[in-house]
C-alpha positions in Angstrom: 80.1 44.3 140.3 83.0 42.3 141.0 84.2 42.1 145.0 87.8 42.1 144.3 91.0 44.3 143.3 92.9 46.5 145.8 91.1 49.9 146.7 92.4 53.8 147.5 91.6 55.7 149.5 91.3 53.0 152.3 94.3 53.9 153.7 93.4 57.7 156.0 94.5 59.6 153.0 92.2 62.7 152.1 89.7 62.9 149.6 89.4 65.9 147.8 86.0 67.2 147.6 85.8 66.1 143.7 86.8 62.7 144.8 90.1 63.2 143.9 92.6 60.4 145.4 96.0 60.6 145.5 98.6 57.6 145.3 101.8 57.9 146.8 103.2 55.4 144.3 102.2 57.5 141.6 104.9 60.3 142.7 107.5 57.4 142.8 106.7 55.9 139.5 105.6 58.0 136.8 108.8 59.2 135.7 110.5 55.7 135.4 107.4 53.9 133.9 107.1 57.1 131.4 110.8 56.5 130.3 110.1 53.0 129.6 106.4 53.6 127.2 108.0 56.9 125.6 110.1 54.7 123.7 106.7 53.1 122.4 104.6 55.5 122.4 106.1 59.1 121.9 105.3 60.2 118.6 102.7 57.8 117.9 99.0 58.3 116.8 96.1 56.1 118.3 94.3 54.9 121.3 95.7 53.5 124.1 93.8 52.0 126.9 94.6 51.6 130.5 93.0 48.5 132.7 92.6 49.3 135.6 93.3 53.6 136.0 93.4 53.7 140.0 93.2 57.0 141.2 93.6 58.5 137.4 97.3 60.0 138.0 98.8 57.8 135.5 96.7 58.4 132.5 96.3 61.9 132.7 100.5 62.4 133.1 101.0 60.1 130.2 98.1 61.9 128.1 99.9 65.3 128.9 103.1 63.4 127.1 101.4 62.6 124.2 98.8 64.6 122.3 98.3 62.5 119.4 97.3 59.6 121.6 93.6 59.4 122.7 93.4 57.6 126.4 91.1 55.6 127.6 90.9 55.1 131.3 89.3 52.5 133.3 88.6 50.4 136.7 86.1 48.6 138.7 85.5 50.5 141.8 83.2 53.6 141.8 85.7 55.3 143.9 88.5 55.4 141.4 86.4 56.5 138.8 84.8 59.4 140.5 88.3 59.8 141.1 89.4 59.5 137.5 87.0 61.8 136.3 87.9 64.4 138.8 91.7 64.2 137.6 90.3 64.4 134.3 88.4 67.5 134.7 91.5 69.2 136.8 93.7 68.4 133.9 91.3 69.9 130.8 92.8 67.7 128.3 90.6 66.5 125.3 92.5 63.7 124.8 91.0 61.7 127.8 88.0 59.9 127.6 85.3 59.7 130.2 86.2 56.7 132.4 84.8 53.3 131.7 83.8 50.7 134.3 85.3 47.3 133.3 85.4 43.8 134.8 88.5 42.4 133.3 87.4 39.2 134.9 84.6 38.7 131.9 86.9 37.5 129.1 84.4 39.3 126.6 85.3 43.1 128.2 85.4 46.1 125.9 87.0 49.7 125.8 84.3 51.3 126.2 81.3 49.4 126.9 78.9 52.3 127.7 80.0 54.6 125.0 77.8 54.8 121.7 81.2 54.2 119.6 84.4 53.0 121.6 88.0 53.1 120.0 89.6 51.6 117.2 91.7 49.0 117.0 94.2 49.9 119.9 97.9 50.8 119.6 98.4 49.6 123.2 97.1 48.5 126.9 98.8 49.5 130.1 97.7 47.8 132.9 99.8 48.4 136.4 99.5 46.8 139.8 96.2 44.7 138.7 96.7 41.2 137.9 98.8 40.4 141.5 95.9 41.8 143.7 93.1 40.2 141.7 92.2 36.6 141.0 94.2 34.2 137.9 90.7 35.1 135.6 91.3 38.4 135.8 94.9 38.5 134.1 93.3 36.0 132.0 90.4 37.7 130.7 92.9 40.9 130.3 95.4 38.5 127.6 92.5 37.6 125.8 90.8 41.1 125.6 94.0 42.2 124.6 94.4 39.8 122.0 91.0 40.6 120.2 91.6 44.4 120.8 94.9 45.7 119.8 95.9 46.0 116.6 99.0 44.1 114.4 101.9 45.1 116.3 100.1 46.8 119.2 101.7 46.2 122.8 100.0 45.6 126.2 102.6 46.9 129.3 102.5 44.9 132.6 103.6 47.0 135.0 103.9 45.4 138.9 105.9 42.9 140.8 106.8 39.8 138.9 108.5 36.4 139.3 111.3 35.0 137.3 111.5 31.5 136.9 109.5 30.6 140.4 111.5 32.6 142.2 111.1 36.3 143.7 113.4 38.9 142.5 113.8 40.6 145.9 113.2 39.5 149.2 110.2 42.2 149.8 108.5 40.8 147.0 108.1 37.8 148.6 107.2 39.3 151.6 105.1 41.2 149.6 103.6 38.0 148.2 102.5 35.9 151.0 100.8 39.1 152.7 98.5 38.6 149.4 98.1 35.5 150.2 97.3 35.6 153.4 94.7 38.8 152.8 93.5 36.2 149.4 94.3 33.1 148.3 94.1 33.9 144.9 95.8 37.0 144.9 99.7 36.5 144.3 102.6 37.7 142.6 102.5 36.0 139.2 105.8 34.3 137.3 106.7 35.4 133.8 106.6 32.0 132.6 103.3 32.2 133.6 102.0 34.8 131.6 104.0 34.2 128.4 101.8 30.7 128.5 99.2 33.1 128.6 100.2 35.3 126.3 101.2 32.6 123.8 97.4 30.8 123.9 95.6 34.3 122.8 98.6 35.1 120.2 100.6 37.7 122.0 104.3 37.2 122.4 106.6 38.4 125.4 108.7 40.9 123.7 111.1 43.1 126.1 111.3 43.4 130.2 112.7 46.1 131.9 113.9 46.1 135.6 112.4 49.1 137.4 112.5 50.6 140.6 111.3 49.0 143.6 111.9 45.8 142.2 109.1 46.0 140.0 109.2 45.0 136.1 107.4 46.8 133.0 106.7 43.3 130.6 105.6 44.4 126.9 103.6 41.9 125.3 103.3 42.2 121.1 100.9 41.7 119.1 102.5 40.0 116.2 
C-alpha cells in the first residue's frame, strides 16, 4: 500500500478500544461543511462516496442527515478504517457501507473494489483534507475516477486549503504550506487554476466555491 497521506492518531490522542479515533477538526467543521453539501444533497436519493473518510466522523454525521443517501466511506491507512468501521458500528445506521481501502493514486480506483457489487453511478464524491498532504497523482487519479464514476450532473466537493490565483488566501496557509513542504516535497497547498485544468481534461467543470472557516474553501466540481 501506498506510503503517503497524513495519518490520526499519531498525535498522543486516545484510541478507543474499537479503534475509534477522534479528530479535533471534525468538531470544528462538520456543521459549516454540512451547510454547504445540504444545499446538494438534502433531499436527494443516491450514493455518495467519500475519498479519503479519516477517522469516519464525517460520513457517519452526514449519513445521519440524509437517509435516502447510501455512503460509501474510504481511505488508505488500516488505522482509519478500523476506525471507520468502529464509528460505523457505534452509529447503527444502514445507510453506511463497510469501508473500502482505496489508492486514489491508481487512476483506475473503484467504490468499492472488494465488494461483490459496488454502487451505481454516483450522485457525488467528498473528499476533504487529501489532495494537499498527498502527492500531484493522487488528486489526479481522484478527477479522473471522478469523471468515469459520477453520474450526469453529479458533483465531487473539495474540501481543504486552497490557493487563488498563486497566491495564499491567509497568511497560515502559507505557513501551513511550506511546513508540507518541508515534511514532503510533493505535498503542497494546490491553486484552483490548478485543478479546474484538471478538472477540465476528465470533463468536470468548476461550478461554485465557498469560503469557509479557517480559511479553508469547499470547491464543487460538476459533472456536466
Amino acid at each position: 500500500m501506498a506510503g503517503y497521506v497524513a495519518e490520526f492518531g499519531k498525535n498522543g490522542r486516545p484510541v478507543e478500544a474499537d479503534g475509534r479515533l477522534d479528530a479535533a477538526a471534525f468538531h470544528r467543521n462538520h456543521q459549516p461543511i454540512w451547510a454547504v453539501l445540504k444545499d446538494y444533497l438534502a433531499g436527494q436519493s443516491g450514493d455518495v462516496l467519500e475519498a479519503g473518510s479519516g477517522t469516519g466522523q464525517h460520513v457517519v454525521y452526514f449519513a445521519g442527515q440524509t437517509p435516502d443517501i447510501t455512503w460509501w466511506p474510504s481511505d488508505l491507512h488500516a488505522a482509519h478504517l478500523r476506525s471507520i468501521e468502529a464509528w460505523r458500528a457505534d452509529a447503527g445506521l444502514a445507510n453506511i457501507q463497510p469501508p473500502q481501502p482505496i489508492d486514489l493514486s491508481d487512476p483506475a480506483w473503484s467504490p468499492a473494489p472488494s465488494a461483490a457489487k459496488g454502487p451505481d453511478k454516483l450522485l457525488a464524491i467528498f473528499c476533504a483534507n487529501v489532495i494537499h498532504i498527498a502527492p500531484w497523482r493522487v488528486a489526479e487519479g481522484l478527477f479522473a475516477g471522478a469523471a468515469r464514476h459520477l453520474r450526469p450532473g453529479g458533483k465531487l466537493f473539495l474540501y481543504g486549503p486552497f490557493k487563488r490565483g498563486g497566491k495564499h488566501t491567509a497568511l497560515s496557509n502559507a505557513v501551513f504550506d511550506t511546513s508540507l513542504r518541508e515534511r514532503d516535497a510533493e505535498w503542497g497547498v494546490r491553486d484552483i487554476a490548478d485543478l479546474e485544468k484538471l478538472a477540465d481534461g476528465v470533463g468536470l467543470k468548476l461550478a461554485g466555491s465557498f469560503d469557509m472557516p479557517a480559511s479553508n474553501m469547499i470547491l464543487v466540481f460538476s459533472k456536466d
